[in-house]
py3Dmol code that shows the C-alpha trace and the ligand (Angstrom):
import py3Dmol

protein = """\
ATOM      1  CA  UNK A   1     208.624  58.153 -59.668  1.00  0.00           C
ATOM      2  CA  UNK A   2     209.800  61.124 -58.147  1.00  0.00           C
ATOM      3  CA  UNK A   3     208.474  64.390 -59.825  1.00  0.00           C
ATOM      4  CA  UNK A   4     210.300  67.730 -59.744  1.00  0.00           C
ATOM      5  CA  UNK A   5     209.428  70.003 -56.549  1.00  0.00           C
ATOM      6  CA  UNK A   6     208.608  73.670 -57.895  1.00  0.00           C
ATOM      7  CA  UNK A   7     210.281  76.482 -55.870  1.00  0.00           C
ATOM      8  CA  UNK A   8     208.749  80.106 -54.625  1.00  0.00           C
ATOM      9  CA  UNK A   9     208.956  82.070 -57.839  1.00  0.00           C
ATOM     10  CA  UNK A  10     207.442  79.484 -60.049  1.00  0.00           C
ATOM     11  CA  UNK A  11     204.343  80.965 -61.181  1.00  0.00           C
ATOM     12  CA  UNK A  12     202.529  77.631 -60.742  1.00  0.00           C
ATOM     13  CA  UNK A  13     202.912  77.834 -56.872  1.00  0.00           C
ATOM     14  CA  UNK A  14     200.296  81.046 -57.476  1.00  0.00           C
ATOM     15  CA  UNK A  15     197.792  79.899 -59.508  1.00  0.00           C
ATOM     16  CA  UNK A  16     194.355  78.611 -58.224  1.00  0.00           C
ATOM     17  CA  UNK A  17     193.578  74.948 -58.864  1.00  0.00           C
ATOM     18  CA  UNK A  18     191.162  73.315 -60.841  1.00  0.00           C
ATOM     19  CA  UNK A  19     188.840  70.643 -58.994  1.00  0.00           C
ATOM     20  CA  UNK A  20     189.509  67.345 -59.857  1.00  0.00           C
ATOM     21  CA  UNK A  21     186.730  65.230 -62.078  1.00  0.00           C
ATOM     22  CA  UNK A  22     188.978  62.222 -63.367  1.00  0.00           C
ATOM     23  CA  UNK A  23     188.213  59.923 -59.935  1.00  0.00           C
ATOM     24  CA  UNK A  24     189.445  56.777 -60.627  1.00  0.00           C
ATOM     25  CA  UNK A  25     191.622  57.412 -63.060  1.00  0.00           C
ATOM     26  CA  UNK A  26     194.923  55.209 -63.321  1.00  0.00           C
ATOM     27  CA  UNK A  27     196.884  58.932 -64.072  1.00  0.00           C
ATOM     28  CA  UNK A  28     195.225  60.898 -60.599  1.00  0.00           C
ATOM     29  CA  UNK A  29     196.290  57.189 -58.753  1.00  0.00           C
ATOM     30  CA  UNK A  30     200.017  57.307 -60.052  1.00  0.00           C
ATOM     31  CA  UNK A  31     199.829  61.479 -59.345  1.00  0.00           C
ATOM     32  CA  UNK A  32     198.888  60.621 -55.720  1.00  0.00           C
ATOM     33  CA  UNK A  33     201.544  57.351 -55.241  1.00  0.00           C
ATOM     34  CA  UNK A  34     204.357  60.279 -56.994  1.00  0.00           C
ATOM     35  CA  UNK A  35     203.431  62.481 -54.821  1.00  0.00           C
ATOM     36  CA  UNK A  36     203.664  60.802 -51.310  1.00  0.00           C
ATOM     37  CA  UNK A  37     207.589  59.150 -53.083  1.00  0.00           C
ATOM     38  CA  UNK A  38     208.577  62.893 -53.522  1.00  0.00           C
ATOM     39  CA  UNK A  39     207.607  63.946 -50.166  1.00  0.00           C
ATOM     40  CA  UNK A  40     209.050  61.205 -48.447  1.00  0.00           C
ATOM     41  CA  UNK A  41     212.532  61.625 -50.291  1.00  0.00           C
ATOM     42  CA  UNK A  42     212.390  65.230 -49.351  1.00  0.00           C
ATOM     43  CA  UNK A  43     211.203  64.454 -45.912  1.00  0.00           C
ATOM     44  CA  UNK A  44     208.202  66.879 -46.164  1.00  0.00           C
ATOM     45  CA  UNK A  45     204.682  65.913 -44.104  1.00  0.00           C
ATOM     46  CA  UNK A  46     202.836  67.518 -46.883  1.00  0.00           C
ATOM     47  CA  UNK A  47     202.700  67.963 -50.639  1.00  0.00           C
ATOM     48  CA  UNK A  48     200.246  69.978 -53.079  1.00  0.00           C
ATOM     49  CA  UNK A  49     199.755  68.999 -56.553  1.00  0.00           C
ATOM     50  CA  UNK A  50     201.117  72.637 -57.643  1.00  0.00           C
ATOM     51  CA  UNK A  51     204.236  72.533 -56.040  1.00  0.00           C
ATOM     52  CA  UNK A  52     204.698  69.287 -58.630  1.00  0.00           C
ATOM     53  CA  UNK A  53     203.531  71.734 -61.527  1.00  0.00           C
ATOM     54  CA  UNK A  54     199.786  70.294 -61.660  1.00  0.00           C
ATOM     55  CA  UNK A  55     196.970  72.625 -61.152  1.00  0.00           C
ATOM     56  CA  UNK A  56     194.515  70.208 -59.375  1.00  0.00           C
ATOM     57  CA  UNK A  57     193.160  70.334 -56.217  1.00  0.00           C
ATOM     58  CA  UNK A  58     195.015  67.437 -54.672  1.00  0.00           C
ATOM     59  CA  UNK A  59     197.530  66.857 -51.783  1.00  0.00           C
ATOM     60  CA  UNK A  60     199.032  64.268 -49.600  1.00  0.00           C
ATOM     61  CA  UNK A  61     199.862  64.420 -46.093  1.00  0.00           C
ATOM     62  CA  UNK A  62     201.696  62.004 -43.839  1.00  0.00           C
ATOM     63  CA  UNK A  63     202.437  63.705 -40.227  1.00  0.00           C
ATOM     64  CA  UNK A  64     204.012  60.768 -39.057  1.00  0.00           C
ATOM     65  CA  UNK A  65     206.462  61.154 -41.976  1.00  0.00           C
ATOM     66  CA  UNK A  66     206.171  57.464 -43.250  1.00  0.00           C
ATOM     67  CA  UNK A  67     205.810  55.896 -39.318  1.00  0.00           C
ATOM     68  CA  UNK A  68     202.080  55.244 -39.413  1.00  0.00           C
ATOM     69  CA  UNK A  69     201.172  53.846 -42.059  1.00  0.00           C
ATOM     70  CA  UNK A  70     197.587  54.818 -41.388  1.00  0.00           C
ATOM     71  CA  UNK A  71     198.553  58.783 -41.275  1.00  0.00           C
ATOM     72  CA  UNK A  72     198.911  58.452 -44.977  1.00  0.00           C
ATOM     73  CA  UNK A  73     196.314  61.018 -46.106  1.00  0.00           C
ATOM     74  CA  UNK A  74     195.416  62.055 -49.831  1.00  0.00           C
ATOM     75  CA  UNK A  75     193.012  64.767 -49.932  1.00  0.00           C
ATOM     76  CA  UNK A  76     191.127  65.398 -53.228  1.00  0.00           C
ATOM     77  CA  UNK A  77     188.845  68.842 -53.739  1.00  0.00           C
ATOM     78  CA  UNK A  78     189.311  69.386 -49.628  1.00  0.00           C
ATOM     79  CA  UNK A  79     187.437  72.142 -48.377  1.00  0.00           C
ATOM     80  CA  UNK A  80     187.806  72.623 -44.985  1.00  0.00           C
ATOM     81  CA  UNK A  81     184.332  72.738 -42.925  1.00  0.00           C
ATOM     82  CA  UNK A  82     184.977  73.906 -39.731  1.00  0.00           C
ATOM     83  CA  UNK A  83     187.678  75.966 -37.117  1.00  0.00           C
ATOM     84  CA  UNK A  84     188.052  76.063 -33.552  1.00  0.00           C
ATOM     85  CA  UNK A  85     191.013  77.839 -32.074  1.00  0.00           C
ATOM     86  CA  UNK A  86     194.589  78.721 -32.861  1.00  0.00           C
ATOM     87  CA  UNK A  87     198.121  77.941 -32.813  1.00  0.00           C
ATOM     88  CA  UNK A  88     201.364  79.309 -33.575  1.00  0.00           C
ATOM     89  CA  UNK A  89     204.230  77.384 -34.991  1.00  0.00           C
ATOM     90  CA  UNK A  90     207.256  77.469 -36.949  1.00  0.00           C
ATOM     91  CA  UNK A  91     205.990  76.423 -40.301  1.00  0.00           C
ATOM     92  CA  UNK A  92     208.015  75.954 -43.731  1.00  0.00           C
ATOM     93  CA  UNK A  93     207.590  74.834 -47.217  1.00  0.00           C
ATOM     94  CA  UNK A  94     209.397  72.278 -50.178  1.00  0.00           C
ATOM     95  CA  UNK A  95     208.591  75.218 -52.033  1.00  0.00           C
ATOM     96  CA  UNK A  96     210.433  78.012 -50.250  1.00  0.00           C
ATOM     97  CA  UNK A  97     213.351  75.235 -48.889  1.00  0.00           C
ATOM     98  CA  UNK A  98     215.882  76.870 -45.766  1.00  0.00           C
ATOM     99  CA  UNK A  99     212.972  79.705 -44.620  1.00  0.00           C
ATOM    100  CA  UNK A 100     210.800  78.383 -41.757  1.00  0.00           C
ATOM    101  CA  UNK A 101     208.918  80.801 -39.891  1.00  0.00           C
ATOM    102  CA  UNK A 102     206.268  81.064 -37.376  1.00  0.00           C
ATOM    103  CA  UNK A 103     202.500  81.106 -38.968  1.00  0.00           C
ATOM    104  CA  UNK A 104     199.296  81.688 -37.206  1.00  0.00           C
ATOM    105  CA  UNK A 105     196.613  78.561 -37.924  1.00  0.00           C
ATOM    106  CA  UNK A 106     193.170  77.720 -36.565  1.00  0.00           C
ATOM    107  CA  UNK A 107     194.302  74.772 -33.689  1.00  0.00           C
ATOM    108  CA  UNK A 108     191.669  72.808 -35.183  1.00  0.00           C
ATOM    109  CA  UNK A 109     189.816  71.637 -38.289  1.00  0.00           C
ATOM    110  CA  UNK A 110     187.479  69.689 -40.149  1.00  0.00           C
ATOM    111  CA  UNK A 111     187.739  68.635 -43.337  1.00  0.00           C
ATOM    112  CA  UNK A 112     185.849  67.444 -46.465  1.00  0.00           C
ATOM    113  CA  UNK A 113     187.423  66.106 -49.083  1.00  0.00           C
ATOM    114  CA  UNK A 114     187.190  62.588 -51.534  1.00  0.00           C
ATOM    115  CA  UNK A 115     189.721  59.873 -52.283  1.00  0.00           C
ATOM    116  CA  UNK A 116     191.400  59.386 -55.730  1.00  0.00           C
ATOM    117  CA  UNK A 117     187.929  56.943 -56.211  1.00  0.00           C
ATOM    118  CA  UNK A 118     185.495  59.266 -55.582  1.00  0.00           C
ATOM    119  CA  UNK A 119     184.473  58.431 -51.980  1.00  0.00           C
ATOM    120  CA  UNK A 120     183.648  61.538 -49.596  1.00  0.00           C
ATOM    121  CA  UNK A 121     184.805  61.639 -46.058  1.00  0.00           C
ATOM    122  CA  UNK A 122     185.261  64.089 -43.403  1.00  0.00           C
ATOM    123  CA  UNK A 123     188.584  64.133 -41.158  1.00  0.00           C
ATOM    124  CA  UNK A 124     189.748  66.078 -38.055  1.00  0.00           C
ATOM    125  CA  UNK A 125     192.888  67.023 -36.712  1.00  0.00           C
ATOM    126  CA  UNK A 126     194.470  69.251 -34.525  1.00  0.00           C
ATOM    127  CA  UNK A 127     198.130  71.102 -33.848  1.00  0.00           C
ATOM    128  CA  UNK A 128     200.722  69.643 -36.311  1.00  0.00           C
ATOM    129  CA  UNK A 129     198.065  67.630 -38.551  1.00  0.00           C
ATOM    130  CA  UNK A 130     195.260  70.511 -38.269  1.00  0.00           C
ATOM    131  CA  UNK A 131     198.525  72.841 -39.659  1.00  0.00           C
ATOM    132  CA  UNK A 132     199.548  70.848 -42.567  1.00  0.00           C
ATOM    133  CA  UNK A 133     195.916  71.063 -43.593  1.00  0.00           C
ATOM    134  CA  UNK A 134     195.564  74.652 -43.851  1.00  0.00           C
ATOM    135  CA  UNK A 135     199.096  74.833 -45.547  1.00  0.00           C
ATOM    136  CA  UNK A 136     198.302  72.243 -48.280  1.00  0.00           C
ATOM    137  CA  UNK A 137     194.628  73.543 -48.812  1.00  0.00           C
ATOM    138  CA  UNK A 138     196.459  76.943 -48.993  1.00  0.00           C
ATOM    139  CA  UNK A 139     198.664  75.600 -51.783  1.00  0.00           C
ATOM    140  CA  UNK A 140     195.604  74.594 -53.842  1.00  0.00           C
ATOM    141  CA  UNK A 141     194.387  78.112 -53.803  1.00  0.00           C
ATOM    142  CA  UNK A 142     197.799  79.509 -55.281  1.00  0.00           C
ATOM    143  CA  UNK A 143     198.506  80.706 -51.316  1.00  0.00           C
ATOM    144  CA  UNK A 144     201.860  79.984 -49.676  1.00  0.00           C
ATOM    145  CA  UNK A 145     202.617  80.466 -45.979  1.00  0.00           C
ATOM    146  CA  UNK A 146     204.787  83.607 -46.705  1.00  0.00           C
ATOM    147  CA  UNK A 147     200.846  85.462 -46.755  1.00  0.00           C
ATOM    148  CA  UNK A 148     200.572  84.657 -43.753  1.00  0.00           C
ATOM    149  CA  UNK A 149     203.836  86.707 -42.571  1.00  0.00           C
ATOM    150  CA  UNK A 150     203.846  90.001 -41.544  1.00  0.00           C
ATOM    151  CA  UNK A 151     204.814  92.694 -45.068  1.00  0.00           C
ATOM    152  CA  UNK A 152     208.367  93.122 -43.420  1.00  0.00           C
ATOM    153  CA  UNK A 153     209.178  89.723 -43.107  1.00  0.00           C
ATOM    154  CA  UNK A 154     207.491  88.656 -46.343  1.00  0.00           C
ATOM    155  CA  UNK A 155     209.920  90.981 -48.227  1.00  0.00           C
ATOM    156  CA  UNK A 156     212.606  90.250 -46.397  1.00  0.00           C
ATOM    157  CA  UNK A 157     212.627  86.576 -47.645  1.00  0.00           C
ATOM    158  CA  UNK A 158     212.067  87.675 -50.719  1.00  0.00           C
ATOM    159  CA  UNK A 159     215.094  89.448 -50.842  1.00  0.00           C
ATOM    160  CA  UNK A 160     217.325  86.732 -49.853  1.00  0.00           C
ATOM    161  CA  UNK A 161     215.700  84.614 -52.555  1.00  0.00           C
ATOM    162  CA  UNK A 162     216.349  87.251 -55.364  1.00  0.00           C
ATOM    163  CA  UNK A 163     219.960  87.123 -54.357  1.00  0.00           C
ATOM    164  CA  UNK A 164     219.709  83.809 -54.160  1.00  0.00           C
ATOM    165  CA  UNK A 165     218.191  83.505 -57.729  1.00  0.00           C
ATOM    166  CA  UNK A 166     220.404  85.843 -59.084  1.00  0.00           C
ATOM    167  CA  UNK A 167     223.482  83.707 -57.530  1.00  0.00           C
ATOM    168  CA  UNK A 168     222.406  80.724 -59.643  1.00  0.00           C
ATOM    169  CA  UNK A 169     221.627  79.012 -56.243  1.00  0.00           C
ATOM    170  CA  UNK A 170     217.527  78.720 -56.105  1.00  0.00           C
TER     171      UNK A 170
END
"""
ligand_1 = """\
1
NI
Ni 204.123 74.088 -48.824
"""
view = py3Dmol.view(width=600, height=400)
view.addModel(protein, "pdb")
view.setStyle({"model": 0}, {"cartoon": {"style": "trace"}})
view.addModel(ligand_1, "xyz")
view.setStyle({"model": 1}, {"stick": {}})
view.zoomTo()
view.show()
């Protein structure tokens, strides 16, 4: 089913998430399979549970964008355990759709997290993969990439989305 993508200005998009107790549940299973269907039909690598309007610390990831089948990631309560590095990259957001900008992330990381069952596991990745898990882990702490920007261009985007609000076009 494909759920409803929350845009910048949505208070949801800035609110901490809970951490997730209901492993194994049929409802965090369907969240997860809704998830990766909305961020494949809006050709995102990456999706947070907020930016669908649930405060839970849960994301999906697919950097291969539905090629490798084994790139499907779903991350539940990720924290991530280690840095090494950085990069920067043009970077945008489902959330903030036609702004992409270039973001400063650690080249590098490691990262805890369990499946929708319960199971812990650790995962690396680096450059594009290592990106999208600082951006979705971000999202789960009510943090989009415009933080990350410097003050000028951070209100400068804002800007163009009030007009855009205010033109009945966000
Ligand atoms: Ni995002």
């Amino acid at each position: 089913m494909l759920l409803e993508i929350r845009k910048y200005g949505d208070p949801v998009l800035e609110t901490p998430c809970e951490t997730v107790a209901d492993f194994g549940s049929a409802a965090l299973k369907q969240l997860a399979d809704n998830m990766f269907e909305t961020m494949y039909a809006n050709k995102g690598v990456g999706l947070a549970a907020p930016q669908v309007g649930v405060l839970k610390r849960l994301t999906v990831i697919d950097v291969s964008a539905g090629e490798r089948p084994e790139a499907k990631l779903v991350l539940v309560n990720p924290e991530i355990v280690s840095r090494e590095g950085d990069q920067l990259g043009e970077e945008g957001c489902l959330s903030i759709p036609g702004f992409r900008e270039d973001v400063r992330r650690s080249m590098k990381v490691r990262v805890r997290a369990f499946d929708v069952d319960g199971n812990a596991f650790e995962v690396e990745g680096d450059e594009l993969l290592a990106r999208a898990f600082q951006h979705e882990i971000d999202h789960l702490h009510g943090v989009l990439f415009l933080k990350h920007l410097s003050p000028l261009k951070r209100d400068l985007i804002r800007r163009k989305i009030s007009k855009l609000v205010k033109a009945g076009e966000w």
